[in-house]
C-alpha positions in Angstrom: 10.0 -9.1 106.0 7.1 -7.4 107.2 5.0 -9.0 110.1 2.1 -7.6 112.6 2.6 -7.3 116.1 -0.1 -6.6 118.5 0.5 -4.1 121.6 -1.7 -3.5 124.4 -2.1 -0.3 125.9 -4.4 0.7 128.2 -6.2 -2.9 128.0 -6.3 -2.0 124.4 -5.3 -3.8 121.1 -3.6 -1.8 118.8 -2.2 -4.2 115.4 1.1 -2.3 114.2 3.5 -3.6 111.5 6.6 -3.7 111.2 10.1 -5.8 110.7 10.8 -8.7 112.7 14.2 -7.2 113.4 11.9 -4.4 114.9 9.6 -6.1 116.6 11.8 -6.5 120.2 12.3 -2.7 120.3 8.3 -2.4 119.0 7.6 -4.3 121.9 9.5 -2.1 124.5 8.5 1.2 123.4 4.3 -0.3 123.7 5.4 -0.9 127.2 7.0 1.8 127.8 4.2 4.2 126.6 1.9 1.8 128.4 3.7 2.5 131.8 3.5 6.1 131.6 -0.1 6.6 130.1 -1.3 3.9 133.2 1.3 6.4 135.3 -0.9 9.5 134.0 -4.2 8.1 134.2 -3.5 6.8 137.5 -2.3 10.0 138.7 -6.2 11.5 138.3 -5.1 14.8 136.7 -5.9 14.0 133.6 -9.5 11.9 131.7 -9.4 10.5 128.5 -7.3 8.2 126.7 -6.7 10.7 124.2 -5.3 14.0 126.8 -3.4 10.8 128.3 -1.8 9.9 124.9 -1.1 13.5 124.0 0.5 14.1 127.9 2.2 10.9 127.5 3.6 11.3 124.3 4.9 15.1 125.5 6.6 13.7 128.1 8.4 11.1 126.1 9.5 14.1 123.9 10.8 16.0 126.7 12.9 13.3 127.9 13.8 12.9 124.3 15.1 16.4 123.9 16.9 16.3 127.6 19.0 13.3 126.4 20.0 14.9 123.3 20.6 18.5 125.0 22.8 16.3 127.9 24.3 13.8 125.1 25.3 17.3 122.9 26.8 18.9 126.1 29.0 15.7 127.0 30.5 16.0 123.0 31.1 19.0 123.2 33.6 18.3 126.6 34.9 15.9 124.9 36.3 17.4 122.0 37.1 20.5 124.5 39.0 17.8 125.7 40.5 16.4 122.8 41.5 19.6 121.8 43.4 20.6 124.6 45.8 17.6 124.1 45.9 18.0 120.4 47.2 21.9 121.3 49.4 20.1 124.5 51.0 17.8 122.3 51.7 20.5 119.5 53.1 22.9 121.9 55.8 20.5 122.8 56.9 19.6 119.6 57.8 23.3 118.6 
């Protein structure tokens, strides 16, 4: 089921639908944004709620893109890992 939730950013109402199982995580991500357009704006280097949107929403991305690139790097150590004592244990049953 399909309800609307309204988010505030930047003492602004924005209506956005979407499932109530969504809703919590809806929620989180508004205040998240919220936090770091207020974090931009606040910062004076940038005017506009529209260059503080697009800044915003290019630093979410770049964190985005770190966690993946750090999240890719940890899997591949792991099956390095795994591997290893997949090779280990063959090489002692020979």
């Amino acid at each position: 089921m399909t309800t609307t939730v309204t988010v505030n950013i930047l003492g602004k109402d924005f209506q956005v639908a979407c499932s109530e199982e969504e809703r919590d995580d809806l929620l989180r991500a508004a205040h998240q944004l919220d936090h770091r357009m207020r974090k931009i704006r606040n910062a004076g280097t940038v005017i506009g709620m529209e260059r503080i949107a697009v800044m915003a929403a290019l630093n979410l991305s770049h964190d985005l893109l770190q966690a993946h690139q750090e999240q890719s790097q940890m899997d591949d150590q792991m099956l390095k890992r795994m591997s290893d004592k997949i090779d280990d244990a063959l090489s002692r049953l020979e």
